[in-house]
C-alpha positions, 0 to 999 in steps of 0.5 A: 518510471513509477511502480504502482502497488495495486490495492486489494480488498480481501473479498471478491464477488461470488466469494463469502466474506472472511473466507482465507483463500490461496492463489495458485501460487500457494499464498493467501490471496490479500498478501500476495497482491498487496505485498508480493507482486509490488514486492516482485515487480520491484525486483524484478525491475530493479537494474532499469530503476536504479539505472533510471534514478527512479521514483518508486510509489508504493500505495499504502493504506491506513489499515497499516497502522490500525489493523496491522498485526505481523507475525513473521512466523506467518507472514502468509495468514494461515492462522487466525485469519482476519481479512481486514488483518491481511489487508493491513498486514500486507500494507505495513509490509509494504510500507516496510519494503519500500523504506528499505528499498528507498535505504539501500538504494538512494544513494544510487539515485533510486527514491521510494515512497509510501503514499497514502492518500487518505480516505477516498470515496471510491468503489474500495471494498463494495463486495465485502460483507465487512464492516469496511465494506458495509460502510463503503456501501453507505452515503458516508464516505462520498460525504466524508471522503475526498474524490478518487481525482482529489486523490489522484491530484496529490499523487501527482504532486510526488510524481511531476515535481523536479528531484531538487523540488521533492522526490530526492532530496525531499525524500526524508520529509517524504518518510517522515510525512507517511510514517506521521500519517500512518502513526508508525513511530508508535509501534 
């Protein structure tokens, strides 16, 4: 069994570009579904994964090393609001979450990852009034960029491969390959 966290980008048509906006369920939009969901669905299935030895695949982005700035006294983006910082923010928590859920749980036969598949020419971000979003309107990134099946392909590669092969006990090569790829160790 695989959970999958959902990307988000922070603007939605029809809704201006930069505005902060709550859910129903009272959090800022960005991190509720990049962090929260992922977060509580994780738990939620926790019993059926640990049960399972699952492998636990968590998007992450590079916006979690670039436009990443946490503050644990506003985990929800109330002040000085940046969508792109939400968007990051969310993906770092994310990333944190699941080296933590692969810490406590590995041992009982859980794996977790964070996997960034690097830059995809996709429909990423197309709403957005954004720098992000204008460069995502542009020819660039399907020149630049790999294809979304390119990126799929590498996912597939952590998901098919045999636990003595890759997800278990490669697993710490698995960390070290997304913290390089995300520039973590430097913050």
């Amino acid at each position: 069994m695989t959970a999958r966290a959902s990307t988000y980008w922070p603007t939605t048509p029809g809704r201006s570009s930069g505005a902060r906006h709550v859910t129903a369920d009272g959090f800022e939009e960005t991190f509720q579904v990049n962090y929260l969901a992922p977060f509580l669905l994780t738990n939620l299935l926790l019993d059926t994964l640990l049960a399972s030895q699952a492998l636990v695949v968590q998007t992450s982005s590079n916006a979690a090393r670039v436009s990443a700035r946490v503050d644990l006294d506003d985990l929800d983006n109330a002040r000085n609001y940046s969508p792109v910082r939400a968007y990051g923010n969310a993906k770092l928590e994310l990333v944190l979450f699941t080296r933590e859920l692969h810490d406590r749980y590995h041992e009982q036969g859980l794996s977790a990852v964070a996997f960034h598949p690097g830059g995809v020419a996709s429909n990423f971000a197309q709403t957005s009034r954004s720098p992000v979003g204008t460069l995502f309107r542009t020819p660039v990134p399907r020149l630049l960029f790999q294809s979304p099946q390119k990126a799929a392909r590498q996912l597939l590669r952590f998901v098919t491969r045999t636990p003595e092969e890759c997800v278990v006990s490669g697993a710490p090569q698995l960390w070290e390959a997304t913290t390089a790829s995300l520039d973590l160790n430097k913050r």
